[in-house]
C-alpha positions in Angstrom: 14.8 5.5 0.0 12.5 4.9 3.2 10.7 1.4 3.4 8.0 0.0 5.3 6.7 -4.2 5.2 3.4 -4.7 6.6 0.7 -7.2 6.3 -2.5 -6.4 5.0 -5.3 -6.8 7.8 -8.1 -6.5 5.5 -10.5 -9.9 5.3 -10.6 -10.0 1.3 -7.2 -8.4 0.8 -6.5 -5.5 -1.5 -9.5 -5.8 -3.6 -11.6 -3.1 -4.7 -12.6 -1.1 -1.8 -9.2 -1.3 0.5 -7.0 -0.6 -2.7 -9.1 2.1 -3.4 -8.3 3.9 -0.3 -5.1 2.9 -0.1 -4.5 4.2 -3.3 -6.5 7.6 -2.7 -4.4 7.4 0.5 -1.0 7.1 -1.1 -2.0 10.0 -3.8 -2.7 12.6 -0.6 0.5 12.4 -0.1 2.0 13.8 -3.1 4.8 11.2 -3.1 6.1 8.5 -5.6 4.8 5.3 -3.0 5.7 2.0 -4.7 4.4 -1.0 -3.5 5.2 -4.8 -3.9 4.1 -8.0 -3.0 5.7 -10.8 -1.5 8.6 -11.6 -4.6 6.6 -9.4 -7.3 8.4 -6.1 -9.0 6.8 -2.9 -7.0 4.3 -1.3 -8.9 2.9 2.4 -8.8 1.0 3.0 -5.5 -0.8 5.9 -7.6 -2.2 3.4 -9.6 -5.4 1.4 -8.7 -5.0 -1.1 -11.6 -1.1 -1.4 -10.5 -2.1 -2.4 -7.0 -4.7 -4.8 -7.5 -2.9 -6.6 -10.2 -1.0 -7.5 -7.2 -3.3 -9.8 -5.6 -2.4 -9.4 -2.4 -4.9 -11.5 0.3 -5.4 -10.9 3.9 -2.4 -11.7 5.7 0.0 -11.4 2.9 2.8 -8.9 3.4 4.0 -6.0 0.9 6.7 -3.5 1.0 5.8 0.3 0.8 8.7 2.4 -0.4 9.1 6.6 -1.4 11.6 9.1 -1.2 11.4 12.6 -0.4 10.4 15.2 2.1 7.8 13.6 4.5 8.4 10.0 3.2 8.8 8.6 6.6 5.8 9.9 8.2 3.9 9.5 4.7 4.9 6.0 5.1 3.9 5.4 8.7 0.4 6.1 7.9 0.2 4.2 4.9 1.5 1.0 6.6 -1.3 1.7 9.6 -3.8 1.9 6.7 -3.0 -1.2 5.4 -2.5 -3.0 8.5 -6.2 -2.4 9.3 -9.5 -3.8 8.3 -10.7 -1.1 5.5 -13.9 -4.2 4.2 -15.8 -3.0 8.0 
């Protein structure tokens, strides 16, 4: 299983907008992304509701993780999408 921390560079954190993206993001992929934040149980990536039951704020960091063909690449670009502002 590959893995990837990162913290999330958006101003509001992974509200509406950014986890929509992110989540749109993570389903172009194809791949079964989990992701988890600081000492919470990963959720389903795939899942809007999952990810912003989260409640992840700017700054905070979360662990991406997948397995499969791609997944490390997959995962690279997910991290640089999360790392970046996606409220601008």
């Amino acid at each position: 299983m590959s893995q990837r921390t990162v913290a999330v560079g958006s101003v509001l954190g992974l509200h509406a907008r950014p986890a929509t993206l992110f989540v749109q993001a993570v389903n172009a992929t194809g791949l079964p992304v989990t992701v988890a934040g600081e000492g919470q149980d990963p959720v389903d990536a795939r899942s809007l509701l999952a990810v912003m039951s989260l409640g992840v704020k700017h700054g905070e960091e979360v662990t991406l993780a997948t397995e499969g063909e791609n997944a490390e690449e997959a995962l690279d670009s997910l991290a640089e999408l999360l790392a970046s502002d996606l409220d601008s």
